[in-house]
NUBA-768380 format. One record per residue (C-alpha): residue in one letter; x, y, z; residue number from 1. Coordinates in nm, 3 decimals, always signed. Layout:
! NUBA-768380
R  residu        x        y        z  num
R       A        X        Y        Z  NUM
...
//
This chain:
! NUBA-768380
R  residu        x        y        z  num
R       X   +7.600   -1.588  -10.331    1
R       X   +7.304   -1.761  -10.095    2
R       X   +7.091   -1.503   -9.999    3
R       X   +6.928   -1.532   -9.624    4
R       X   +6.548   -1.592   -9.513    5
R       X   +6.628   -1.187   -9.374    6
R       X   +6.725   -1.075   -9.725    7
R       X   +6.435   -1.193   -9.876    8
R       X   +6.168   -1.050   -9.684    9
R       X   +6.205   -0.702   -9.888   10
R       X   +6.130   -0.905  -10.222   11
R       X   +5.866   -1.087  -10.034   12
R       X   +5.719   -0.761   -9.927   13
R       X   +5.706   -0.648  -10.291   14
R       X   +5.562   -0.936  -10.405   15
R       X   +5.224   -0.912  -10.148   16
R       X   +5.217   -0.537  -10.265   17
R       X   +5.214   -0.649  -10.652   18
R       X   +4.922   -0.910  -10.599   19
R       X   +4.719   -0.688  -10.341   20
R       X   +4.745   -0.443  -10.620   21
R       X   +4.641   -0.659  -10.874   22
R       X   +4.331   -0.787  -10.699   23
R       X   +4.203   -0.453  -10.613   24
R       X   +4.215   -0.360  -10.996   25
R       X   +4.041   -0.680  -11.083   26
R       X   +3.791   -0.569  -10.848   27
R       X   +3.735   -0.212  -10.945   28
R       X   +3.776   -0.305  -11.317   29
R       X   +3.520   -0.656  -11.254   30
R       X   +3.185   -0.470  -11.411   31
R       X   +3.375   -0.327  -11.667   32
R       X   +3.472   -0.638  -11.789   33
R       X   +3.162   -0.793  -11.735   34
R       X   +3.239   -1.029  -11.414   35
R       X   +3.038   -1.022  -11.077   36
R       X   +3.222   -1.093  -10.741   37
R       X   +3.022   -1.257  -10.514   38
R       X   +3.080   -1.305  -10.141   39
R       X   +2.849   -1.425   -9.895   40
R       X   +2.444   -1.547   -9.895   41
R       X   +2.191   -1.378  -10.085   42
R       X   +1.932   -1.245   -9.859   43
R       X   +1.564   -1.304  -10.040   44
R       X   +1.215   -1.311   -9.865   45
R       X   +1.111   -1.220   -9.533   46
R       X   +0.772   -1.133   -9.374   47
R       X   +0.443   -1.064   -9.543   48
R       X   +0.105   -1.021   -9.440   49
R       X   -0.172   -1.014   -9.748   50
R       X   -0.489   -1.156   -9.868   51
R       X   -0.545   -1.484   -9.998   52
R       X   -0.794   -1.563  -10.318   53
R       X   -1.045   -1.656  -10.073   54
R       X   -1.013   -1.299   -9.915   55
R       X   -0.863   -1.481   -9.591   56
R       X   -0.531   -1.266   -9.405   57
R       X   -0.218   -1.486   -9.497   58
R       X   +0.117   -1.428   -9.376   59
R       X   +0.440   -1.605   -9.408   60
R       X   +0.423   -1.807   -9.072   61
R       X   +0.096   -2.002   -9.211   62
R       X   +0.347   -2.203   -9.443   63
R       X   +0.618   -2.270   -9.208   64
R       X   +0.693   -2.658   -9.202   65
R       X   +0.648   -2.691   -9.607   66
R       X   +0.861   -2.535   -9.848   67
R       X   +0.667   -2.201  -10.079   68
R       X   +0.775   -2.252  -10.441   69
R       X   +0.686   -1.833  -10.499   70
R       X   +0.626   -1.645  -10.829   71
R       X   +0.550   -1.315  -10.886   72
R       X   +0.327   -1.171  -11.180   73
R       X   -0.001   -1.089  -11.270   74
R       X   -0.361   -1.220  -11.437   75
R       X   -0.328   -1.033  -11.738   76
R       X   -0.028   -1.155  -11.815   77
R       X   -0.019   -1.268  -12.181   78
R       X   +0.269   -1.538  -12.196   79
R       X   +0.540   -1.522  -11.927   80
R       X   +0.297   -1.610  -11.643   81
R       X   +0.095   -1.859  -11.742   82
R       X   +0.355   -2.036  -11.902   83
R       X   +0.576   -1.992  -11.546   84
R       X   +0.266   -2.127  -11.381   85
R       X   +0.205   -2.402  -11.557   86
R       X   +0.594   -2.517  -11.545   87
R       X   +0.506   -2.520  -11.145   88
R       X   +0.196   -2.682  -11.154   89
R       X   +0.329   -2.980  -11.362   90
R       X   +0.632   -2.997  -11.139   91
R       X   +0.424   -3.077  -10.848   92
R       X   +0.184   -3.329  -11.041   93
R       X   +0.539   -3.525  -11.111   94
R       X   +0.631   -3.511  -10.727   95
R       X   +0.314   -3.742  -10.625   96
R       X   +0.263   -3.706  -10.301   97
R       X   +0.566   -3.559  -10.208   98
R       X   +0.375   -3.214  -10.374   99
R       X   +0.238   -3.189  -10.039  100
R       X   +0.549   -3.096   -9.903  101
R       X   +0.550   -2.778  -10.112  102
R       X   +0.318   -2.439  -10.150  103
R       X   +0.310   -2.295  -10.465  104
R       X   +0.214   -1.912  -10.424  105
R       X   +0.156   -1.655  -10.675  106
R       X   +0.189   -1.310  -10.563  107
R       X   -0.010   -1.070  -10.778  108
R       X   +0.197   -0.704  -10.942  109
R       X   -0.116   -0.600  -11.015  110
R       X   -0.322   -0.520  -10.714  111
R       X   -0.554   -0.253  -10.931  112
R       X   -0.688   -0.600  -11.094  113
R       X   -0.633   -0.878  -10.916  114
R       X   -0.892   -0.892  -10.664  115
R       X   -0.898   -1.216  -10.442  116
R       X   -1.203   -1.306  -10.665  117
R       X   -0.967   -1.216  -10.959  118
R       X   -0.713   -1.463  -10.863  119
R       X   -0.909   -1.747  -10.747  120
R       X   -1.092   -1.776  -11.113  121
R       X   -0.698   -1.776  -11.289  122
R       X   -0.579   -2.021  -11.069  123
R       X   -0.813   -2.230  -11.062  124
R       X   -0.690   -2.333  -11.438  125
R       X   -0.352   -2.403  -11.305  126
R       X   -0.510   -2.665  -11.017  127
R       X   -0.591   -2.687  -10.640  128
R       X   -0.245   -2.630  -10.462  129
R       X   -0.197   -2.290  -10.558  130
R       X   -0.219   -2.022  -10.331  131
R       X   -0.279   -1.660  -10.438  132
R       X   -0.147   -1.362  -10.252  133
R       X   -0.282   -0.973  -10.344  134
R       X   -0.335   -0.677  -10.116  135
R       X   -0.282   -0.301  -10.041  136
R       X   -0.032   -0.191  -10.276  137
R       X   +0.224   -0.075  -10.016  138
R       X   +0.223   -0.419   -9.880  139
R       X   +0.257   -0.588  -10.238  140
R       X   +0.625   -0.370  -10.281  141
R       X   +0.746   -0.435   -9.957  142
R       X   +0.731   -0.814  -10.037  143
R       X   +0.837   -0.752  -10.378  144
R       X   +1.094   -0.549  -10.218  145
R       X   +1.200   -0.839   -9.968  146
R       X   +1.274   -1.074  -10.258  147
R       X   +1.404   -0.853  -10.543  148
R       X   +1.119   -0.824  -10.793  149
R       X   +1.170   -0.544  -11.070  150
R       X   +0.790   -0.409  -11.179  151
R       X   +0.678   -0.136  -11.366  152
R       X   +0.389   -0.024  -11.524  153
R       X   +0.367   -0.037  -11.893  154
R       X   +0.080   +0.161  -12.079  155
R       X   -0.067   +0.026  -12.386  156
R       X   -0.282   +0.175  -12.633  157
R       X   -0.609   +0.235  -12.554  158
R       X   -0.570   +0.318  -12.213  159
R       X   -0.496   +0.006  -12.029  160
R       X   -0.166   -0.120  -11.948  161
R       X   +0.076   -0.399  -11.873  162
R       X   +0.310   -0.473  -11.592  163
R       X   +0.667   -0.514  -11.686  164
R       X   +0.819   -0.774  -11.395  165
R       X   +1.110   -0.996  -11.309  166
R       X   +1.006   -1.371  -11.337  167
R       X   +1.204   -1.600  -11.163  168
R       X   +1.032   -1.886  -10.905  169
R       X   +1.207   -1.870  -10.545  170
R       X   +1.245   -2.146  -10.382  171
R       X   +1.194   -2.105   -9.984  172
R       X   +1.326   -2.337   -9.746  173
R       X   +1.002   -2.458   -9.433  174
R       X   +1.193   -2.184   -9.177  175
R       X   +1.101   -1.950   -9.455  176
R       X   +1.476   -1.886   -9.619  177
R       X   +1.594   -1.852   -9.964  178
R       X   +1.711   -2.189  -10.078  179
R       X   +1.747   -2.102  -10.502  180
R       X   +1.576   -1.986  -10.758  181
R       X   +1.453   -2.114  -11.150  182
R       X   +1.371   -1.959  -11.468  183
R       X   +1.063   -2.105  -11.652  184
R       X   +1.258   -2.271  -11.931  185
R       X   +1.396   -2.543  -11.638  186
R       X   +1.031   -2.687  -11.782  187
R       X   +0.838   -2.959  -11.558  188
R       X   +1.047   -3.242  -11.531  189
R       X   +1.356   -3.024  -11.471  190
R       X   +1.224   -2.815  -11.208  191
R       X   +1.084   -3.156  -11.044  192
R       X   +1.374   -3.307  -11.074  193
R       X   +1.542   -2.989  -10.889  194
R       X   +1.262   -2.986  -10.615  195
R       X   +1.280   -3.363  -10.539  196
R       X   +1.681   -3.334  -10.480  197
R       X   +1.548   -3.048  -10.218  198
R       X   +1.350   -3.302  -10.011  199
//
């Protein structure tokens, strides 16, 4: 017997309902089983306004036209920053003069410490480029805020502490939006070879 197109729609019908079903369980069951559904562009960054090592105001707009390579983290720091830092500083010596192109900022999670005097002696060991960011504290979690950072304080024994932070370099397109980020084990040749695909 040859069914009709008319007959069929009632199987059809069943069939949508049996997938739509399906894919709302694989959504409602997707951190259970350990997968993350992703839709959409990640919104990281946005305005800042904060203090520079040389205790000028900086905001965002003063590096429009040149992409901000941006790290968050702290002088103290006994391994994950300067190691981070020093991944981004010998990225740029790679890029020649296309390093001018690019900012690299470092955005203190420390404020209680890193004074603009503070900052300008540390990164002074990574090189010229760098551009150091601290300020009021409020202002410092907003901007941590705008691009995701996790701190927290960590206290240590005798009464001083560390800060426990996300550490990921954000890569920030000249209109100031999020292009990508790195980890510090890209190393310097990988994360040049990243940034001089970007321009």
């Amino acid at each position: 017997m040859v069914r009709t197109p008319q007959a069929l729609i009632p199987y059809l019908a069943m069939l949508a309902a049996v997938l739509a079903g399906l894919l709302w369980n694989l959504g409602d069951n997707a951190a259970r089983l350990g997968v993350t559904l992703v839709s959409g562009t990640a919104r990281v960054g946005g305005p800042f306004q904060l203090i520079d090592q040389d205790g000028h105001a900086r905001s965002d707009r003063d590096f429009r036209g040149r992409y901000m390579l941006v790290y968050f983290g702290y002088s103290f720091c006994p391994d994950v920053c300067p190691t981070t830092l020093a991944v981004m500083a010998g990225a740029l010596e790679r890029l020649g003069p296309a390093a001018a192109r690019i900012v690299p900022i470092f955005v203190t999670v420390d404020p209680a410490r890193d004074t603009p005097a503070v900052l300008k002696t540390y990164l002074n060991s990574f090189g010229p480029r760098f551009v150091g960011l601290t300020g009021a504290p409020p202002a410092l979690a907003a901007m941590a805020r705008e691009y995701h950072v996790y701190t927290a304080r960590h206290p240590l024994a005798g009464g001083t502490y560390a800060m426990d932070h996300s550490s990921e370099i954000y890569l920030m397109r000249p209109d100031g939006r999020f292009i990508t980020f790195y980890e510090e084990r890209i190393g310097p040749e990988g994360l040049a070879k990243e940034l001089r695909a970007r321009l």
